[in-house]
C-alpha positions in Angstrom: -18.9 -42.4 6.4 -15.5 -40.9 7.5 -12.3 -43.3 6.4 -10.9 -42.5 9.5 -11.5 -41.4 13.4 -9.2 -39.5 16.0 -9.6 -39.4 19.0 -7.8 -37.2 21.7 -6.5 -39.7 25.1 -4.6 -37.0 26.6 -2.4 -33.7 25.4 0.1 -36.1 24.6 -1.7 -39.2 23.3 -4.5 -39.6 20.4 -5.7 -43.1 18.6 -6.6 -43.3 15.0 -8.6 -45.8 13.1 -8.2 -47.1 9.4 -11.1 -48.8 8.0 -12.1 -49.9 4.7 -10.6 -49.2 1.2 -7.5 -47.3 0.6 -8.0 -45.1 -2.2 -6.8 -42.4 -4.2 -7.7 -39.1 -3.7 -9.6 -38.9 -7.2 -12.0 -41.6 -6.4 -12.9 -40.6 -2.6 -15.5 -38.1 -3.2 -17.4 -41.8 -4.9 -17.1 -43.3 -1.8 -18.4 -40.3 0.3 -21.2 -39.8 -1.8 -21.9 -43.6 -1.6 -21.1 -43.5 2.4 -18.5 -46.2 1.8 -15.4 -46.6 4.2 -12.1 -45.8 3.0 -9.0 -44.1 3.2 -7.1 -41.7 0.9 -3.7 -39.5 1.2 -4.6 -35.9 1.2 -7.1 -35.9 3.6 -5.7 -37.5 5.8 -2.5 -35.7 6.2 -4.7 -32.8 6.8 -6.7 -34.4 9.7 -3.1 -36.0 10.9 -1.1 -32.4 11.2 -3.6 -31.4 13.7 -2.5 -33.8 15.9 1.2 -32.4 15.2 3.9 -34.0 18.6 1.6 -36.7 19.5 1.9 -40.3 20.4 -0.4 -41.9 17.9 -1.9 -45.6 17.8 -3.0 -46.1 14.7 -5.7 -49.3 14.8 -6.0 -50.6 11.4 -8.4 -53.0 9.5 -8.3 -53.3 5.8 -7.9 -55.2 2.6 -6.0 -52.7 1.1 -6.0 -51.1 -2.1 -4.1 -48.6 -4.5 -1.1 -49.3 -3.9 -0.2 -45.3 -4.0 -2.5 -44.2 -1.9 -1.0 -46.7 0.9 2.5 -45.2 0.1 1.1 -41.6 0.7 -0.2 -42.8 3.6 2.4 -44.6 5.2 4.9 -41.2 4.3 2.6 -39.5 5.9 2.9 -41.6 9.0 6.6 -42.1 8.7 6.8 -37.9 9.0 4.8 -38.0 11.7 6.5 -35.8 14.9 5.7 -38.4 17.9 5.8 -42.0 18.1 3.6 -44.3 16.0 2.2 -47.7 17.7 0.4 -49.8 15.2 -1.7 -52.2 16.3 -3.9 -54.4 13.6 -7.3 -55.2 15.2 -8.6 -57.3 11.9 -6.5 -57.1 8.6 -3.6 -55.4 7.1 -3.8 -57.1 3.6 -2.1 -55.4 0.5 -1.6 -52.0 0.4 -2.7 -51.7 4.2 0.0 -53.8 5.0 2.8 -50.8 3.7 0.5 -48.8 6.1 1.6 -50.9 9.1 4.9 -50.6 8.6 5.0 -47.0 9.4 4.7 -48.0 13.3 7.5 -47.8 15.3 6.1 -50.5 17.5 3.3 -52.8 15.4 1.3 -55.5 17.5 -1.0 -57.6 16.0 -4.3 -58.9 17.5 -4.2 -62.7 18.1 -6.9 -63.1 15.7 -5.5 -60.7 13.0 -4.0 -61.3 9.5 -1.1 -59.7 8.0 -0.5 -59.9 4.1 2.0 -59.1 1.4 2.1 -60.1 -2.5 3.2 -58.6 -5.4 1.1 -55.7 -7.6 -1.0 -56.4 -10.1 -2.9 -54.2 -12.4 -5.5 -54.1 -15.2 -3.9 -53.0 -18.7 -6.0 -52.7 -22.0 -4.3 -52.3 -25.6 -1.7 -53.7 -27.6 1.3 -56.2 -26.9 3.8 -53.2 -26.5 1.3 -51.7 -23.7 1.0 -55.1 -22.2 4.8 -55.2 -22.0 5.1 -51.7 -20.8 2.4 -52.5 -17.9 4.6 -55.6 -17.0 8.0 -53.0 -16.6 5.3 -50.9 -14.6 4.8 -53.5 -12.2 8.4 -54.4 -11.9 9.2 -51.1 -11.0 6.5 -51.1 -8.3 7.6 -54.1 -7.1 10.9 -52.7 -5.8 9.1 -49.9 -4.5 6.9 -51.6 -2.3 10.1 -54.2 -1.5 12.0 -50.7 -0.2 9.4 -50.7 2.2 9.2 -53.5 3.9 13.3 -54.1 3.8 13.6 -50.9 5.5 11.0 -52.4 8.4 12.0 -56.3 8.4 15.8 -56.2 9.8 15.9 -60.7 9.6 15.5 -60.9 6.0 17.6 -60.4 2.8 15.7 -58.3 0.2 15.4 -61.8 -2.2 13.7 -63.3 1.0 10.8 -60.5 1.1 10.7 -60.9 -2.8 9.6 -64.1 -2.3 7.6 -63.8 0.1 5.8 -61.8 -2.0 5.7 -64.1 -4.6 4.3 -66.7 -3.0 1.4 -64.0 -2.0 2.1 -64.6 2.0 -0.8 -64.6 4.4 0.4 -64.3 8.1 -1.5 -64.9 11.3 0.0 -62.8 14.6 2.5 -65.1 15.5 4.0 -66.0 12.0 4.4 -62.1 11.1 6.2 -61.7 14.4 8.5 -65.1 13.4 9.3 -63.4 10.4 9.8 -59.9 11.0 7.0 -58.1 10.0 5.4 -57.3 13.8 7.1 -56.6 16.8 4.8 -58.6 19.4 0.9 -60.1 19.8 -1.7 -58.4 21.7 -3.0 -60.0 24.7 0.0 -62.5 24.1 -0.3 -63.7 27.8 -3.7 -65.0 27.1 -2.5 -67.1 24.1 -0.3 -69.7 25.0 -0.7 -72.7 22.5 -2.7 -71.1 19.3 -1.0 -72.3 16.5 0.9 -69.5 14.0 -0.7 -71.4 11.2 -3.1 -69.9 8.6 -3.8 -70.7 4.7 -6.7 -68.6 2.6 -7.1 -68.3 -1.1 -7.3 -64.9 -2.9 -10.6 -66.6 -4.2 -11.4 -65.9 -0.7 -11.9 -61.8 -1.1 -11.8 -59.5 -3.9 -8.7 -56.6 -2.7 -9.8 -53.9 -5.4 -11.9 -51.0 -5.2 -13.9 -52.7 -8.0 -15.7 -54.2 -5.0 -17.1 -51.1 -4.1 -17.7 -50.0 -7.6 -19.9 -53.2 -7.9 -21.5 -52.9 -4.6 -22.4 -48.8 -6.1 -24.2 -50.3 -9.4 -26.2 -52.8 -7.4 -27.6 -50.4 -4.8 -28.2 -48.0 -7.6 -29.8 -51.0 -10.4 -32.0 -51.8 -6.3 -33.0 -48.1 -6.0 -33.9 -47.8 -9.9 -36.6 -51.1 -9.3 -37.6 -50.0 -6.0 -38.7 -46.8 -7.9 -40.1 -47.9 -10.8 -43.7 -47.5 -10.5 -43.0 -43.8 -9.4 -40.2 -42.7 -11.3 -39.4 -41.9 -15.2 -37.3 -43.7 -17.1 -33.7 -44.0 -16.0 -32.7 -41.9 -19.2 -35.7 -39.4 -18.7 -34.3 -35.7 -18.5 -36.7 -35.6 -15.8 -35.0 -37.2 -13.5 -31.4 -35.5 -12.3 -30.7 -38.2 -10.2 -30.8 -40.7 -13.1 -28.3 -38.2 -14.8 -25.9 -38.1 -12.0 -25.8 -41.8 -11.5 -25.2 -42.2 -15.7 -22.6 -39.6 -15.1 -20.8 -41.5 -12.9 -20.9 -44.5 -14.6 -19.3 -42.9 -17.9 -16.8 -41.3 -15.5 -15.5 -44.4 -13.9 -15.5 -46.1 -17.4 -13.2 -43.5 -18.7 -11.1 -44.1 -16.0 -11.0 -47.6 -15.8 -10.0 -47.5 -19.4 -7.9 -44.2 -19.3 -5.8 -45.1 -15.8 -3.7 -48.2 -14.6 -4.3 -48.2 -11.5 -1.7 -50.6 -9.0 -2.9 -52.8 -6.1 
């Protein structure tokens, strides 16, 4: 499944659509193979240059993701020749939200949730790694901070930091209150809906372990579905069993190997 779609309105005008998991370029061939949606840097700067002068309006809906990847991303967007309307249909939540603020116009739908929090990671080792992982994360911090002080003109930089802090979820209304969007879509139609949201990070898992989890389970389903049919899953016989093993040894390695910053 493509992580994104163009589309031509005019000579001067073309729409774009980010969906699903932003990623880093090293991981996106899983989530082609897998037909998964997502997004990653390289890519799409290609697919972006061809559209080199336009007016873009860039539609997006996503939990986020590596933080990095979203930085790429949003550069990408920020270099863009032509002006860049962004307009969230569903979700800009983590590392979509540093996405958004590319836009020289954002709107959100009515119904749409903007969200910002701090990084966080996964770190294996000993207490000087642990320590070292927690500078890391600092350090992103005030990366990601750069990004949204640079878009949010009402607020002091220890405002934002906050903000992030206190891992804030914002309906259409409350992101335009505090900066973060320039108006509401269909505004004239929503006179008297509150600004008001709350939701848990219970609520949704904003990692691409998701998608790792949902790639084992449709694999462990295939392997039953098979089993009257098929040899063993570590039979030499079967090169699809191989590939699938390979993976999984891959993506432990790299779990273990990388930090990776969402």
């Amino acid at each position: 499944m493509p992580f994104w779609s163009f589309k031509n309105l005019s000579d001067d005008e073309a729409e774009l659509r980010i969906d699903g998991e932003i990623v880093e370029d090293g991981w996106a061939w899983i989530y082609e193979w897998f037909g998964e949606p997502h997004s990653a840097p390289n890519k799409f700067r290609k697919a972006l240059a061809e559209h080199k002068g336009k007016n873009i309006t860039v539609w997006i809906d996503s939990w986020g993701g590596d933080v990095f990847a979203g930085v790429g991303i949003y550069n990408a967007l920020k270099e863009h020749k032509g002006k860049v309307t962004v307009k969230i249909d569903g979700k800009a939540v983590s590392a979509a939200s540093l996405i958004a603020m590319a836009g020289d116009e954002i709107l959100m739908s009515p119904g749409s949730i903007l969200m910002i929090h701090n990084p966080w990671t996964r770190t294996i080792g000993e207490a000087k790694d642990m320590r070292h992982a927690a500078d890391v994360l600092d350090e992103v911090k005030e990366a990601i901070l750069n990004i949204y002080q640079s878009r949010v003109k009402t607020k002091t930089r220890e405002e934002i930091s906050q903000m992030m802090d206190d891992e804030e979820w914002m309906s259409a209304r409350k992101a335009v209150a505090e900066g973060f969007a320039d108006g509401v879509l269909h505004s004239e139609e929503q006179e008297g809906i509150s600004a008001a949201f709350s939701i848990s990070r219970l609520a949704i898992q904003n990692s691409a372990s998701a998608a790792m989890q949902r790639f084992f389970e449709q694999w462990q389903k295939m392997q039953k579905d098979n089993e009257p049919e098929e040899p063993a899953p570590n039979s030499e016989e079967n090169p699809a069993n191989s590939r699938v093993f390979d993976i999984q040894r891959r993506v432990s390695v790299r779990e273990k190997s990388f930090r990776r910053y969402v």
